[in-house]
PLY file of the C-alpha trace (Angstrom):
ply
format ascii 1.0
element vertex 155
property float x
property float y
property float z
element edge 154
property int vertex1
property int vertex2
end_header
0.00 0.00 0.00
3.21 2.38 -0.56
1.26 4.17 -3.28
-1.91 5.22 -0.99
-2.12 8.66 -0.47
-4.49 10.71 1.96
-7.68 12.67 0.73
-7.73 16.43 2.91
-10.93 18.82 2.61
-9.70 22.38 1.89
-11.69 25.23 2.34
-10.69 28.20 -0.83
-10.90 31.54 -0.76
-9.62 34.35 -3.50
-7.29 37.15 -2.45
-7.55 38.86 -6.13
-6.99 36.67 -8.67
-4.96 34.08 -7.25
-6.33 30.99 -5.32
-5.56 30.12 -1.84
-6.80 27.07 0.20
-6.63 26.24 3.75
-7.16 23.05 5.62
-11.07 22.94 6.54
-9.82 21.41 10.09
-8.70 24.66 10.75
-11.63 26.61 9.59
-14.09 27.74 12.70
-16.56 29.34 10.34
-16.44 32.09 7.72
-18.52 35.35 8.46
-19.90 38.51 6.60
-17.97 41.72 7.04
-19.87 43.46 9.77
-18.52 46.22 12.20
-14.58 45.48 12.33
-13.49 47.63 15.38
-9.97 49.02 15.05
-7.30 49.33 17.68
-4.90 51.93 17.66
-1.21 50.87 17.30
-2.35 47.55 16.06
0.27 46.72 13.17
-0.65 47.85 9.97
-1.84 43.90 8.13
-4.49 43.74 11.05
-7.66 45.24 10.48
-9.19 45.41 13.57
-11.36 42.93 15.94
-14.78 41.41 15.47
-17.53 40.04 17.91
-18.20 36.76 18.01
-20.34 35.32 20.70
-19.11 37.36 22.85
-15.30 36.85 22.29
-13.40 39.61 20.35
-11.50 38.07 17.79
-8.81 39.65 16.22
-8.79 40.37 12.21
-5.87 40.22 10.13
-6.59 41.76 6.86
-4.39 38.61 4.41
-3.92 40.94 1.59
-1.68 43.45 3.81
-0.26 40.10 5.06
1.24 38.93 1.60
1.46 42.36 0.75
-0.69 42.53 -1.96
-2.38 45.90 -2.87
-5.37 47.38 -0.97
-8.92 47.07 -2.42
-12.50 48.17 -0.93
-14.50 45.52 0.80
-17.29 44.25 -1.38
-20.51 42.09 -0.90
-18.20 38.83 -1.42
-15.26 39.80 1.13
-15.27 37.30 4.80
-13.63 36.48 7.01
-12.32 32.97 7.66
-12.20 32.29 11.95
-9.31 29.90 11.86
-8.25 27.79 14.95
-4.45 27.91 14.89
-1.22 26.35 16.88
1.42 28.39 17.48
4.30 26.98 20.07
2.09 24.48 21.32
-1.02 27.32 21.93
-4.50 27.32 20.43
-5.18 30.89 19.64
-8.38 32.20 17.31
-8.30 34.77 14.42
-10.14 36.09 11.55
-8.29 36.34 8.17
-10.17 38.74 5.63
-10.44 37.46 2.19
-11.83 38.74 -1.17
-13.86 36.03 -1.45
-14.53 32.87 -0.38
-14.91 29.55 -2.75
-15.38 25.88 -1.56
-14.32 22.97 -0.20
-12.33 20.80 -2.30
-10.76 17.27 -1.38
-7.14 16.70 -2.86
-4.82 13.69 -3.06
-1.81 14.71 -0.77
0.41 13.49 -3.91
-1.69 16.62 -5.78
0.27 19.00 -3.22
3.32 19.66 -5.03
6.13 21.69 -3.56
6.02 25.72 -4.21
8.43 26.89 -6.63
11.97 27.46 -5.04
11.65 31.00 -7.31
8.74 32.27 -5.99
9.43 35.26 -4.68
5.98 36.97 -5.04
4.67 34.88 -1.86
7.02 34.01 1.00
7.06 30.08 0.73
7.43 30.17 4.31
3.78 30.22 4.29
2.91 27.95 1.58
2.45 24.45 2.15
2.09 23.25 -1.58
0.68 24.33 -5.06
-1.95 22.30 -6.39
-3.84 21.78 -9.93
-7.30 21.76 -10.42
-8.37 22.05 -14.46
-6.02 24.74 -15.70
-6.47 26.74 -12.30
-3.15 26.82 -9.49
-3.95 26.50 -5.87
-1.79 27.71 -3.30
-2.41 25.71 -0.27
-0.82 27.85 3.00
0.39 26.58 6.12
-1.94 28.99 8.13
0.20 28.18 11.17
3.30 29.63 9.71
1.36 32.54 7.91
0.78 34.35 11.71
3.86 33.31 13.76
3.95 33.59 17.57
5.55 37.24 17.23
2.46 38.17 14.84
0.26 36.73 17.94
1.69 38.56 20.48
1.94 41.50 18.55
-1.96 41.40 18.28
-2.63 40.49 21.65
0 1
1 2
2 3
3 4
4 5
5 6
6 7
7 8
8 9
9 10
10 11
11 12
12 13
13 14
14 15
15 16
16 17
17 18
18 19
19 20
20 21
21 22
22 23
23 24
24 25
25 26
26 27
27 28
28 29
29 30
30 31
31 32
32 33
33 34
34 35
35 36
36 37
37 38
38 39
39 40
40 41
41 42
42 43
43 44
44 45
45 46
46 47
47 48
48 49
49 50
50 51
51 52
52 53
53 54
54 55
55 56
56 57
57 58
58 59
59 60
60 61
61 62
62 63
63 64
64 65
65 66
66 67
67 68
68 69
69 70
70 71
71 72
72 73
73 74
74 75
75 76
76 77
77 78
78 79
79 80
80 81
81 82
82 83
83 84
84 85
85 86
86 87
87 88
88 89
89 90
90 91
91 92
92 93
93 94
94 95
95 96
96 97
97 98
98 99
99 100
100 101
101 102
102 103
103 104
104 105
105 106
106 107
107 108
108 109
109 110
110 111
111 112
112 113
113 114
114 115
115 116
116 117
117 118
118 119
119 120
120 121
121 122
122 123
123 124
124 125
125 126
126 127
127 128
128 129
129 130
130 131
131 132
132 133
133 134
134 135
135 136
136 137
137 138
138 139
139 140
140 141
141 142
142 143
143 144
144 145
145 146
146 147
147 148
148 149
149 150
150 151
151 152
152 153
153 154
């Protein structure tokens, strides 16, 4: 059985044009853009904090994040509550996206390694790039996207 591989859900979301998936075992829920409260001296990629049953969760706008230009919310922008592990510690956050797609299920052998070139994205953060029809996939480690710095930093 050396040539079994494992089928993972992914949840994907747009940031512009390009593609981005996430592992749906890390997705709390995805909400509408409501009232994003902003804190002053927060660093500049987070966008503020949302309620959510009672619990102020912090909001990291992912297009500051990967440095991508700024665009107006629209009807289609979320945000994606992920459950993360940094250094051992669960910690909850919202990550804003343009839009967000479906769940998918890929082969782990579809997850090939990011391009050693690819300087547009900090492969730090990417797990993989995958294929679907003619369409890329960047599949991000959402663990390494907001590092234990980043979480203090927002706390």
């Amino acid at each position: 059985m050396a040539n079994e591989t494992e089928l993972l859900q992914y949840m994907t979301f747009k940031l512009g044009d390009e593609l981005f998936a996430v592992n749906v075992s890390q997705v709390r829920e995805v909400l509408e853009v409501e009232q994003i409260t902003k804190i002053p001296t927060a660093p500049e990629y987070m966008r503020g904090v949302v309620n959510v049953r009672s619990q102020a969760i912090p909001v990291v706008d992912l297009r500051s994040r990967f440095e991508l230009q700024p665009v107006a919310d629209t009807v289609n922008t979320r945000v994606i509550v992920l459950e993360l592990n940094i250094d051992g510690e669960t910690a909850v956050l919202g990550g804003l996206a343009d839009s967000v797609q479906e769940v998918i299920e890929l082969e782990s052998s579809d997850i090939n390694p990011p391009p050693r070139i690819a300087k547009r994205w900090c492969t730090n953060f990417i797990t993989g790039m995958a294929k679907r029809g003619e369409t890329f996939i960047i599949v991000l480690d959402v663990n390494a996207v907001f590092s234990a710095h980043d979480l203090l930093e927002l706390a």
